[in-house]
N, CA, C, O and CB atoms as a CASP TS submission, in Angstrom:
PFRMAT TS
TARGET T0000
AUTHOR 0000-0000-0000
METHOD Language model
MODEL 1
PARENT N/A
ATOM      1  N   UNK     1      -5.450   2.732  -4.634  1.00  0.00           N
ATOM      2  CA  UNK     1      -6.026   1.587  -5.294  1.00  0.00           C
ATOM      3  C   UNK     1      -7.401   1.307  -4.725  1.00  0.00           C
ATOM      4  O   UNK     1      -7.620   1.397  -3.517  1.00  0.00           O
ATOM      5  CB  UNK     1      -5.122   0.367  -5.152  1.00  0.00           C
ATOM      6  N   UNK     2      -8.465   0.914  -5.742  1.00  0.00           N
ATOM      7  CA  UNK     2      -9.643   0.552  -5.706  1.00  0.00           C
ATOM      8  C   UNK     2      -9.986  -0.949  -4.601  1.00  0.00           C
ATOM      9  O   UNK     2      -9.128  -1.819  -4.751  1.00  0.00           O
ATOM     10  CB  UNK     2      -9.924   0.406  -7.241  1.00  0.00           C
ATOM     11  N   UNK     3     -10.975  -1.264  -3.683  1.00  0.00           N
ATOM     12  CA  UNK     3     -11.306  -1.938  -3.851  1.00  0.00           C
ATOM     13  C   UNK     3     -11.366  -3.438  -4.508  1.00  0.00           C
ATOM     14  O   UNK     3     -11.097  -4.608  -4.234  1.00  0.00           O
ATOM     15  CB  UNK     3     -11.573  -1.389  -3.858  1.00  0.00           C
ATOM     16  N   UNK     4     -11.931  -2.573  -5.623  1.00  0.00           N
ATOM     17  CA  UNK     4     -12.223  -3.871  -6.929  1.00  0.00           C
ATOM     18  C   UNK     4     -10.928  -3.990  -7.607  1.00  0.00           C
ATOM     19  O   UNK     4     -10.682  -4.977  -8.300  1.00  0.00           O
ATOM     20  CB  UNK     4     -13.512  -3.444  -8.306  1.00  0.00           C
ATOM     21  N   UNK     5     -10.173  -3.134  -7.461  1.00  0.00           N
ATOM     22  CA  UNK     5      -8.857  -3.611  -8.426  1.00  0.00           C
ATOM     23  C   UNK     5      -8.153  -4.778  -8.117  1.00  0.00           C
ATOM     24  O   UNK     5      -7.689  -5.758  -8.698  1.00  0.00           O
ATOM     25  CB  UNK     5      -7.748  -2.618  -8.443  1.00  0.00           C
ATOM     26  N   UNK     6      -8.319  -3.925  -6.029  1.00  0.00           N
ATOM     27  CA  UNK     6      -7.362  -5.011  -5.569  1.00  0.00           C
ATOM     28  C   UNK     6      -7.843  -6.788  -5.512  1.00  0.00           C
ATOM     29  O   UNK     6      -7.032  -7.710  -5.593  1.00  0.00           O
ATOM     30  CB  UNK     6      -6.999  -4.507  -4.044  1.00  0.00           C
ATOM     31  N   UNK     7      -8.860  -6.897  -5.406  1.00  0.00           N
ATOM     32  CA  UNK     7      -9.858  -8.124  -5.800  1.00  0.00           C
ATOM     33  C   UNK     7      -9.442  -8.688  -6.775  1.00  0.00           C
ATOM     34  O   UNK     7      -9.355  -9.903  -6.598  1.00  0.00           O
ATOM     35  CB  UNK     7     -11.218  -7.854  -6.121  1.00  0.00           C
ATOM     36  N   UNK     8      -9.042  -8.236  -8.059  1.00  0.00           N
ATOM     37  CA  UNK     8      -8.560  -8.394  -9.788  1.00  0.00           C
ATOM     38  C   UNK     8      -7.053  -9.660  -9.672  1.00  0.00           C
ATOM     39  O   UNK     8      -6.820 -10.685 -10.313  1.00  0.00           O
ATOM     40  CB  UNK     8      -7.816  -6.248 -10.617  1.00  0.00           C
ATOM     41  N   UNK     9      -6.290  -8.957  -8.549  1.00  0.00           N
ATOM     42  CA  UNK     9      -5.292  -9.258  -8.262  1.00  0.00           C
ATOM     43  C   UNK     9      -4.652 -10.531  -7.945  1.00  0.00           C
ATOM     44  O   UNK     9      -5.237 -10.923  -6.936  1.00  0.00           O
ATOM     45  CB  UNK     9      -5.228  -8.663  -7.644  1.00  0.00           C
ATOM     46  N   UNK    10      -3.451 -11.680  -8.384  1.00  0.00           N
ATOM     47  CA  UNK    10      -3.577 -12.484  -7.489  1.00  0.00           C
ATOM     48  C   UNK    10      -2.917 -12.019  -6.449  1.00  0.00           C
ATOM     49  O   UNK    10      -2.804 -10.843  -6.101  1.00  0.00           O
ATOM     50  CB  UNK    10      -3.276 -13.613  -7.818  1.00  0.00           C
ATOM     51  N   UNK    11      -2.183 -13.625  -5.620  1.00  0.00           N
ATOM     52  CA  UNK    11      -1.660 -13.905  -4.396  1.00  0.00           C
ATOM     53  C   UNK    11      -0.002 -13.149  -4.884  1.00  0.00           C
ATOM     54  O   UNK    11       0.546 -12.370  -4.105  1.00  0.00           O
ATOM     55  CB  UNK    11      -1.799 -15.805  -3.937  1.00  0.00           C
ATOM     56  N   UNK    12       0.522 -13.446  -5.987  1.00  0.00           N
ATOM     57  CA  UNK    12       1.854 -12.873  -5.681  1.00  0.00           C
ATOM     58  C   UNK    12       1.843 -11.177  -6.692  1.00  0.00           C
ATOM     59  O   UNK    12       2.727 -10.329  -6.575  1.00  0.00           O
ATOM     60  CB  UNK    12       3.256 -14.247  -6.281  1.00  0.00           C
ATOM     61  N   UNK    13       1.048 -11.095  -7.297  1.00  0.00           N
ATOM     62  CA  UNK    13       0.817  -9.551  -7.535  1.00  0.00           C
ATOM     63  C   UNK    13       0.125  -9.127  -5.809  1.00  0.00           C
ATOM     64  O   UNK    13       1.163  -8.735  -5.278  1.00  0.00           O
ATOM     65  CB  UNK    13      -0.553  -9.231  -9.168  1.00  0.00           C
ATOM     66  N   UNK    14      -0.420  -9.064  -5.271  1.00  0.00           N
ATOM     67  CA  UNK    14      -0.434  -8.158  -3.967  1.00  0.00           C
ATOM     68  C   UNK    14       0.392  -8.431  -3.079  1.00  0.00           C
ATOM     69  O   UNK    14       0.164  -7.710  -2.108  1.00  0.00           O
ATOM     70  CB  UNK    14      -1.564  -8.130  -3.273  1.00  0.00           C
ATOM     71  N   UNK    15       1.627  -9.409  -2.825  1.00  0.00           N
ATOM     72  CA  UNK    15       2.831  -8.984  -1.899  1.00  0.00           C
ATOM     73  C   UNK    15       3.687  -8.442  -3.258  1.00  0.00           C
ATOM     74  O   UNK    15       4.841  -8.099  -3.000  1.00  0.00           O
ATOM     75  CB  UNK    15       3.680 -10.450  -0.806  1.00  0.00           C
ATOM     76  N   UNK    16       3.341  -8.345  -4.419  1.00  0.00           N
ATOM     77  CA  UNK    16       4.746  -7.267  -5.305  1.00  0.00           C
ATOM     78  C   UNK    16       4.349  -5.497  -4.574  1.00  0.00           C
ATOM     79  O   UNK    16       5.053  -4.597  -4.116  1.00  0.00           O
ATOM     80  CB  UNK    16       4.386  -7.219  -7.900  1.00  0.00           C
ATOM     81  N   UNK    17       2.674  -5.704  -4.826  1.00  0.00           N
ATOM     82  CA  UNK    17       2.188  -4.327  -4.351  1.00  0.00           C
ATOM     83  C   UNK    17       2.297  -3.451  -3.474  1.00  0.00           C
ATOM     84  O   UNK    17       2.440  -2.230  -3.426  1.00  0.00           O
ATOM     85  CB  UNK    17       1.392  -4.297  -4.219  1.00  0.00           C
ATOM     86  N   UNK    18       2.162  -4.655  -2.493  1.00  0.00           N
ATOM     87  CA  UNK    18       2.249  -4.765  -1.064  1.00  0.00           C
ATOM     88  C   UNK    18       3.675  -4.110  -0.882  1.00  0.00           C
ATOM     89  O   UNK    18       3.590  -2.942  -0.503  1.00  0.00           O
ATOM     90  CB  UNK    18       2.086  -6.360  -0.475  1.00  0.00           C
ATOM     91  N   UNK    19       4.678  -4.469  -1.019  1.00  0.00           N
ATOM     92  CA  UNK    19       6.054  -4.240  -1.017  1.00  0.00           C
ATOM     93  C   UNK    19       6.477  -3.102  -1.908  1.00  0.00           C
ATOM     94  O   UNK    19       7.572  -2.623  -1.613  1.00  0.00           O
ATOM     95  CB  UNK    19       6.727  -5.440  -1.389  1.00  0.00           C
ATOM     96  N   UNK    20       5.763  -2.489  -3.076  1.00  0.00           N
ATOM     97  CA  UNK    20       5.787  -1.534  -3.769  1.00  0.00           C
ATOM     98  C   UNK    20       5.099  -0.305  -2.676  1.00  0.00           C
ATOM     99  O   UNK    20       5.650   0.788  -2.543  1.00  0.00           O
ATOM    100  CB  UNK    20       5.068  -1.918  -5.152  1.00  0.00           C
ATOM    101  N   UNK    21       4.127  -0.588  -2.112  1.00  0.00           N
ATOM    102  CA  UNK    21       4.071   1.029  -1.413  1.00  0.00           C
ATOM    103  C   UNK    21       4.226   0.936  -0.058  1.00  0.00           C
ATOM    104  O   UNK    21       3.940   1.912   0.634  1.00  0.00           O
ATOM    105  CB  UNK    21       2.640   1.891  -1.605  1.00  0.00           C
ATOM    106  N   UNK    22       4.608  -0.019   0.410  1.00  0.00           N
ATOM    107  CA  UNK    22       5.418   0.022   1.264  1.00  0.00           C
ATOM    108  C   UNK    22       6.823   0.788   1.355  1.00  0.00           C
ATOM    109  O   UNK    22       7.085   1.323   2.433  1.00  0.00           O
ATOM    110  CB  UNK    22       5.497  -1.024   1.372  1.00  0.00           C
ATOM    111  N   UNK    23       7.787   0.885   0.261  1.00  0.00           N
ATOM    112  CA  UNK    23       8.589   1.203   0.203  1.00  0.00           C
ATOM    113  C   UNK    23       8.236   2.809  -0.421  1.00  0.00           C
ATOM    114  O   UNK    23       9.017   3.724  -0.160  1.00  0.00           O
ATOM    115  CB  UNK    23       9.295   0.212  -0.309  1.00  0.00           C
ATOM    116  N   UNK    24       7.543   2.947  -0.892  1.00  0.00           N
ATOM    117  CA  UNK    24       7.152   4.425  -1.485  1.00  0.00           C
ATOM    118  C   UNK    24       6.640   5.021  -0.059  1.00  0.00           C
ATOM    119  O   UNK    24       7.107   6.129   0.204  1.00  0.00           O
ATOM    120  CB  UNK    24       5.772   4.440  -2.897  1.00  0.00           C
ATOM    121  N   UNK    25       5.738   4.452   0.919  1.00  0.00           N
ATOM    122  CA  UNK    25       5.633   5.146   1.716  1.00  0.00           C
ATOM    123  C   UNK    25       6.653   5.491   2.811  1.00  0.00           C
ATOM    124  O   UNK    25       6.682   6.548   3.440  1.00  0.00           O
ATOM    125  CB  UNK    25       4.739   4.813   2.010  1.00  0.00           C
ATOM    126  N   UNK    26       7.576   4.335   2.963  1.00  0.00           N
ATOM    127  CA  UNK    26       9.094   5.104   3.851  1.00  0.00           C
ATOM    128  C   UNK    26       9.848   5.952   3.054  1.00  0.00           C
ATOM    129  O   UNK    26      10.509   6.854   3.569  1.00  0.00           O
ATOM    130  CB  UNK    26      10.346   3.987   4.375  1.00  0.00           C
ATOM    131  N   UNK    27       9.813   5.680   1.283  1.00  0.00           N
ATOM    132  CA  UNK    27      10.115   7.382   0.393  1.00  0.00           C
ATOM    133  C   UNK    27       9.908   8.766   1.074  1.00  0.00           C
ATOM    134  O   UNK    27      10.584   9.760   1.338  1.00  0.00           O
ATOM    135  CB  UNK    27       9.005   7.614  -0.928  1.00  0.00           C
ATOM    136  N   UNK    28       8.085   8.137   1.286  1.00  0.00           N
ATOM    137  CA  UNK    28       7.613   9.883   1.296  1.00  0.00           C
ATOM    138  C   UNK    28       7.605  10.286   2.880  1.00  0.00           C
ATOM    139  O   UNK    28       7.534  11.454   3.259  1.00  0.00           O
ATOM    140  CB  UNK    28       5.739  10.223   0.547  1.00  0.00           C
ATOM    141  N   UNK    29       7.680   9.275   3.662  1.00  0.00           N
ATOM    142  CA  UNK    29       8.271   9.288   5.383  1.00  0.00           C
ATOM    143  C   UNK    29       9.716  10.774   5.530  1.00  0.00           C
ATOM    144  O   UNK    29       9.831  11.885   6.047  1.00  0.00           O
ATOM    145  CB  UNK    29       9.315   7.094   5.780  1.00  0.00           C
ATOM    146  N   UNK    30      10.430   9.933   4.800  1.00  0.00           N
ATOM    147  CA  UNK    30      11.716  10.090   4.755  1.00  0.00           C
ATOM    148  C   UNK    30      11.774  11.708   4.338  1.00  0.00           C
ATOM    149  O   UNK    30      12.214  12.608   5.053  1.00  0.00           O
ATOM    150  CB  UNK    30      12.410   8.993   3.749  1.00  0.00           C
ATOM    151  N   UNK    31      11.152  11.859   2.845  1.00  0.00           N
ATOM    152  CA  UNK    31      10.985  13.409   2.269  1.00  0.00           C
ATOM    153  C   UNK    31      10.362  13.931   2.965  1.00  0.00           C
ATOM    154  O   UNK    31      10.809  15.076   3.041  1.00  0.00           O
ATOM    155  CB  UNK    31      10.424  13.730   1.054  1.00  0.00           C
ATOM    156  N   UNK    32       9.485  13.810   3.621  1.00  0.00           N
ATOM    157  CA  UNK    32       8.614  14.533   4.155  1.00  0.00           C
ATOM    158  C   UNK    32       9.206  14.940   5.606  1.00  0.00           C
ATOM    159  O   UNK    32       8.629  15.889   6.138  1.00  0.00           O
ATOM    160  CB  UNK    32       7.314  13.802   4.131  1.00  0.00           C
ATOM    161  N   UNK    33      10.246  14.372   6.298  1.00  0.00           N
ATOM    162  CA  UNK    33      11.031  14.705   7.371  1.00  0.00           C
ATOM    163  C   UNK    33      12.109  15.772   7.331  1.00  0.00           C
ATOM    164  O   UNK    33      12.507  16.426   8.294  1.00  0.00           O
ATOM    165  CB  UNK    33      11.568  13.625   7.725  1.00  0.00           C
ATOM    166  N   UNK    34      12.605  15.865   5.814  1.00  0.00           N
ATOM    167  CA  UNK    34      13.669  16.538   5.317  1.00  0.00           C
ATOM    168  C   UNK    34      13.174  17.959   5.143  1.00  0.00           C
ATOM    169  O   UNK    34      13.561  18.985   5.701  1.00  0.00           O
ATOM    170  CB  UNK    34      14.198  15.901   4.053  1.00  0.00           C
ATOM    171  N   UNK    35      12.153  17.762   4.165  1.00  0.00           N
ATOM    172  CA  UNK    35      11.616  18.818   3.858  1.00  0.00           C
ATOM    173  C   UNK    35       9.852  18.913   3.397  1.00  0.00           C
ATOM    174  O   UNK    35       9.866  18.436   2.262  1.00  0.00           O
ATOM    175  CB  UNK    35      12.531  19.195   2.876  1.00  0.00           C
ATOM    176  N   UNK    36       8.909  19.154   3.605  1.00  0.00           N
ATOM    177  CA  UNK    36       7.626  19.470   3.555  1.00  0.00           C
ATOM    178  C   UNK    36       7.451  18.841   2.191  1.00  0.00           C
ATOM    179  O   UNK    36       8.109  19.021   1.166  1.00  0.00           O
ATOM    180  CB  UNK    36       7.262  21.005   3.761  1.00  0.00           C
ATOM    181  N   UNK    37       6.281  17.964   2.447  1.00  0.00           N
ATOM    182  CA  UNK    37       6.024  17.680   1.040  1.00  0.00           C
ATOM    183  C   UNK    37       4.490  18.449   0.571  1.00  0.00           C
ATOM    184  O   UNK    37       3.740  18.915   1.428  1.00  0.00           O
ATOM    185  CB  UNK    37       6.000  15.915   0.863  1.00  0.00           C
ATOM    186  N   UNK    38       4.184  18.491  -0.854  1.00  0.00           N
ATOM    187  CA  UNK    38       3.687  19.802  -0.842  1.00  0.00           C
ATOM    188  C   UNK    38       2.721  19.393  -0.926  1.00  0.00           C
ATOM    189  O   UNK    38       1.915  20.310  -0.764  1.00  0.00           O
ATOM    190  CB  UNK    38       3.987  20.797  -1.646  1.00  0.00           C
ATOM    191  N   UNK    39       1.934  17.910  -1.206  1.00  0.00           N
ATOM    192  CA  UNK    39       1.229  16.958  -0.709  1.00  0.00           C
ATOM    193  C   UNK    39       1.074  16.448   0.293  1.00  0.00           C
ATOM    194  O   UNK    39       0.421  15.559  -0.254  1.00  0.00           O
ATOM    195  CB  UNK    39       1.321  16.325  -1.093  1.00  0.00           C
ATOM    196  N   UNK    40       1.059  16.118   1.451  1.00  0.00           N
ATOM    197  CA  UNK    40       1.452  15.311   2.812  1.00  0.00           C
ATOM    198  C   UNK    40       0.306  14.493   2.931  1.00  0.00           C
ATOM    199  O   UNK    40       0.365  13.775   3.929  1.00  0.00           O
ATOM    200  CB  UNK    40       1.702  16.230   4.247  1.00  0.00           C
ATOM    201  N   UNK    41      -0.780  14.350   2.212  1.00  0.00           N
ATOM    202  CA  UNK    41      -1.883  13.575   2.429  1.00  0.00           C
ATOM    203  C   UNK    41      -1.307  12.603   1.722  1.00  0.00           C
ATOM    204  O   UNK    41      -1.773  11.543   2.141  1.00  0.00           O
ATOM    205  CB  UNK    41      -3.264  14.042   2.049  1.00  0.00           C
ATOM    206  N   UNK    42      -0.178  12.316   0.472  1.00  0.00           N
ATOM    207  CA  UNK    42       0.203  11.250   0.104  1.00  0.00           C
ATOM    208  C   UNK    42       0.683  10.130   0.652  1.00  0.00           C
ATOM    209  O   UNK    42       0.783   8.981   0.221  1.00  0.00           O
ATOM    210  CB  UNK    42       0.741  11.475  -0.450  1.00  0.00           C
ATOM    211  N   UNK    43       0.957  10.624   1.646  1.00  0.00           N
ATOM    212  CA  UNK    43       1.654   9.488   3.205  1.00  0.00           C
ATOM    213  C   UNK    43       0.175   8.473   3.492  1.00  0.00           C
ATOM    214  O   UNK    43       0.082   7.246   3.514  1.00  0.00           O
ATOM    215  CB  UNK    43       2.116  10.851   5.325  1.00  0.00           C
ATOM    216  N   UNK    44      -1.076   9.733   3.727  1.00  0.00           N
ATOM    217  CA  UNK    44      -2.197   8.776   4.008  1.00  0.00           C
ATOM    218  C   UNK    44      -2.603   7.836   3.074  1.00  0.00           C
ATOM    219  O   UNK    44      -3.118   6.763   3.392  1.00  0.00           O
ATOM    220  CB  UNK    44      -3.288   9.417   4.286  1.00  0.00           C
ATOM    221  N   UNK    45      -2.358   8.255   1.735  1.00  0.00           N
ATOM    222  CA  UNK    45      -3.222   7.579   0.843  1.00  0.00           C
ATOM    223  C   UNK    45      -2.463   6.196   0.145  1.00  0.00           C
ATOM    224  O   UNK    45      -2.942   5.450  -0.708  1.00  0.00           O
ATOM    225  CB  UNK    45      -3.679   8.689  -0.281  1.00  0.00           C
ATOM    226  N   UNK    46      -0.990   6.109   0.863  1.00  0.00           N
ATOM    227  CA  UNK    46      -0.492   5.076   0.462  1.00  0.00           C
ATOM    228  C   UNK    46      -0.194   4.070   1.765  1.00  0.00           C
ATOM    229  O   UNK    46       0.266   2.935   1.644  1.00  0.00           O
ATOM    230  CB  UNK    46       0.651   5.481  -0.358  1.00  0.00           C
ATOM    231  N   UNK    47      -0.487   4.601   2.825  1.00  0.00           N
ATOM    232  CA  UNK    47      -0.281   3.634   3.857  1.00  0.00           C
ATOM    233  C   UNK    47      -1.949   3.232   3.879  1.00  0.00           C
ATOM    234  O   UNK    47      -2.130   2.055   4.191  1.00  0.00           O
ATOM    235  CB  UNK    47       0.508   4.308   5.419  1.00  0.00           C
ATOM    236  N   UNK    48      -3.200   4.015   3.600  1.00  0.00           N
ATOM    237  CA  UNK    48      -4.118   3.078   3.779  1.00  0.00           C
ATOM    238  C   UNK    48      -4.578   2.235   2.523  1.00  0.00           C
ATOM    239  O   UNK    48      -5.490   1.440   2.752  1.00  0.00           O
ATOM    240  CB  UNK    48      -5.165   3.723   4.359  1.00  0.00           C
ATOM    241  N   UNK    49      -4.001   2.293   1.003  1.00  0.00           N
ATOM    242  CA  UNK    49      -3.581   1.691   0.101  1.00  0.00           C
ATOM    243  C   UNK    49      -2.699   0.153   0.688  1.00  0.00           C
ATOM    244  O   UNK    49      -3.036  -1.022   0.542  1.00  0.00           O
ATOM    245  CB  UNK    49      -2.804   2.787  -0.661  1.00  0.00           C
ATOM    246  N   UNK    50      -1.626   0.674   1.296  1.00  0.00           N
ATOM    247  CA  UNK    50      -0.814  -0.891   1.572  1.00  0.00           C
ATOM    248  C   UNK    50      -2.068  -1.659   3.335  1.00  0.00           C
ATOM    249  O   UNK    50      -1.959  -2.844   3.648  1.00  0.00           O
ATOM    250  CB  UNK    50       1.811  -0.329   2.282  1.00  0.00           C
ATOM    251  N   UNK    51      -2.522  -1.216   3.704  1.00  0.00           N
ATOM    252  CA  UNK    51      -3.483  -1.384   4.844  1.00  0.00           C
ATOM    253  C   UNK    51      -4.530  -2.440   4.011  1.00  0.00           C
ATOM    254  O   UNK    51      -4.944  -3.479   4.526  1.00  0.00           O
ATOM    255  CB  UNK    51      -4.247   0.254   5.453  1.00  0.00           C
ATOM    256  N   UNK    52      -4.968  -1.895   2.325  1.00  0.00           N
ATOM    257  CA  UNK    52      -5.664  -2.917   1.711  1.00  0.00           C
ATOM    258  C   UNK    52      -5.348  -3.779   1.496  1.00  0.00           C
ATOM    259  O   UNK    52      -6.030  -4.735   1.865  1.00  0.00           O
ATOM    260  CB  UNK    52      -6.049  -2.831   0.941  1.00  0.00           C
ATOM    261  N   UNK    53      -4.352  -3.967   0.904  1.00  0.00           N
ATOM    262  CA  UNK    53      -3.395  -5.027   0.304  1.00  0.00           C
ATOM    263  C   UNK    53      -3.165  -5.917   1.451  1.00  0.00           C
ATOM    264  O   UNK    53      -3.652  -7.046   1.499  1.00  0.00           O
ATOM    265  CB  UNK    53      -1.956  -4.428  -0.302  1.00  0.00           C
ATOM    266  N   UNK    54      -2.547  -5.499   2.224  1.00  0.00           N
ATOM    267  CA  UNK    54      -2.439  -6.936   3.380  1.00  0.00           C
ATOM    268  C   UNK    54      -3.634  -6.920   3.997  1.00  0.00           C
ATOM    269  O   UNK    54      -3.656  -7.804   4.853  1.00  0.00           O
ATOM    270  CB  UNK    54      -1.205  -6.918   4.702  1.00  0.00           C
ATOM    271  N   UNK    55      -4.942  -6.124   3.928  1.00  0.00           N
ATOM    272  CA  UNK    55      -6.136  -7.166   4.334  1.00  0.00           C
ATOM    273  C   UNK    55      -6.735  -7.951   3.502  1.00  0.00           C
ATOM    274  O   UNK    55      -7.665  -8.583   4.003  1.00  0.00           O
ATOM    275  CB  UNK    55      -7.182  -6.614   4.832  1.00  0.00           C
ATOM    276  N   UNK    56      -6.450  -8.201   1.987  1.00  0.00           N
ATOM    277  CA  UNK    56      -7.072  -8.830   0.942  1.00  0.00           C
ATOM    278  C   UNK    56      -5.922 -10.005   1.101  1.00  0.00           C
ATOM    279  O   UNK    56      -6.183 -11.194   0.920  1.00  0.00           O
ATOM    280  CB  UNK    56      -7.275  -7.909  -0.586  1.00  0.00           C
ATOM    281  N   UNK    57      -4.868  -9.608   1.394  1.00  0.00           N
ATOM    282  CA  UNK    57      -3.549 -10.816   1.480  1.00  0.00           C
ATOM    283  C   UNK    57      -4.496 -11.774   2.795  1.00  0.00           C
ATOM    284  O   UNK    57      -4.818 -12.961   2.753  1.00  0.00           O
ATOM    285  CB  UNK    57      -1.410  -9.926   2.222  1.00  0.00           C
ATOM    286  N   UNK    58      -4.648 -11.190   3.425  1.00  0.00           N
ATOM    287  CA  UNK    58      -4.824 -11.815   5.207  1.00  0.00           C
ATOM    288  C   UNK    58      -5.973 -12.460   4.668  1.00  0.00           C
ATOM    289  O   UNK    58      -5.850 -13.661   4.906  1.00  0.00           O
ATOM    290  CB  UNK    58      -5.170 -10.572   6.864  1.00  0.00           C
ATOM    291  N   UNK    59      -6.914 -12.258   4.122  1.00  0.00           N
ATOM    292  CA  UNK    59      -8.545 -12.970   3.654  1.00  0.00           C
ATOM    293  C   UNK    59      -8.041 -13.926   2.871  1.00  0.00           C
ATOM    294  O   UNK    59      -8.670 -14.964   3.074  1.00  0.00           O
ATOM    295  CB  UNK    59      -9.807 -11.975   2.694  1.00  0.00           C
ATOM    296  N   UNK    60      -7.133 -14.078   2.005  1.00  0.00           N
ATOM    297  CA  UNK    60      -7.266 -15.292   1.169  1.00  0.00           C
ATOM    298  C   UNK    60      -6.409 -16.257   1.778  1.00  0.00           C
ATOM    299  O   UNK    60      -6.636 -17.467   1.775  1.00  0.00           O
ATOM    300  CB  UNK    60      -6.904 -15.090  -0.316  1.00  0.00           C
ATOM    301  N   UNK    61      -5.591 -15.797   2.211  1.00  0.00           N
ATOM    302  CA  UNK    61      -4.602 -16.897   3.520  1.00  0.00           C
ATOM    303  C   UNK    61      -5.773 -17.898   4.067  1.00  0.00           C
ATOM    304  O   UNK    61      -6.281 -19.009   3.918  1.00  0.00           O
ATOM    305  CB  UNK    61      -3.820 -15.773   5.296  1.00  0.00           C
ATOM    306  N   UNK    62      -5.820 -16.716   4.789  1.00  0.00           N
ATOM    307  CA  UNK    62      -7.157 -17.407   5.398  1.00  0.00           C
ATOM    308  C   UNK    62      -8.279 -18.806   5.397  1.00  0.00           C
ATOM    309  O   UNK    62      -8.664 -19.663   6.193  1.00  0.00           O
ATOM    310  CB  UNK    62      -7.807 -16.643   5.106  1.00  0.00           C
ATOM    311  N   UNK    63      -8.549 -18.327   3.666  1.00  0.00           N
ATOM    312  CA  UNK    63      -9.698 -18.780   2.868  1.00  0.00           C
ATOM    313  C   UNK    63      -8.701 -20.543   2.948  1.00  0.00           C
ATOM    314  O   UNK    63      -8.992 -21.667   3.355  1.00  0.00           O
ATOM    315  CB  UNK    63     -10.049 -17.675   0.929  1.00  0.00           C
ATOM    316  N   UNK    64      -7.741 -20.047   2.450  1.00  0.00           N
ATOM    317  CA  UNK    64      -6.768 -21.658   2.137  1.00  0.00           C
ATOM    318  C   UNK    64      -6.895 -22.589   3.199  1.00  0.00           C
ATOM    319  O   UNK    64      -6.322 -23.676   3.139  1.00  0.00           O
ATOM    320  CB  UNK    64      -4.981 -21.490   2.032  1.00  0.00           C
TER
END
């Protein structure tokens, strides 16, 4: 996810998100322990995906 998308977003669409690849990334944790995933950069690109999300969460907390 973009940046600007995540900006688009409100307060309870980015903890749905937030909690959406969160859980996709202990998915691909999990597969990827079992057996090689044939991607493995997908692990990176969704933990620094959910890394956005709770810093755009943490800024508007904040802002309140």
């Amino acid at each position: 996810m973009k940046q600007s998308e995540i900006k688009e977003l409100s307060v309870e669409e980015l903890k749905e998100k937030l909690a959406e690849f969160k859980k996709q990334q202990a998915d691909l944790k999990m597969a990827h322990s079992v057996t090689a995933l044939e991607n493995p950069l997908q692990i990176r690109k969704v933990r620094r995906a959910a890394a956005r999300l709770a810093t755009e969460l943490t800024n508007r907390e904040n802002q309140q």
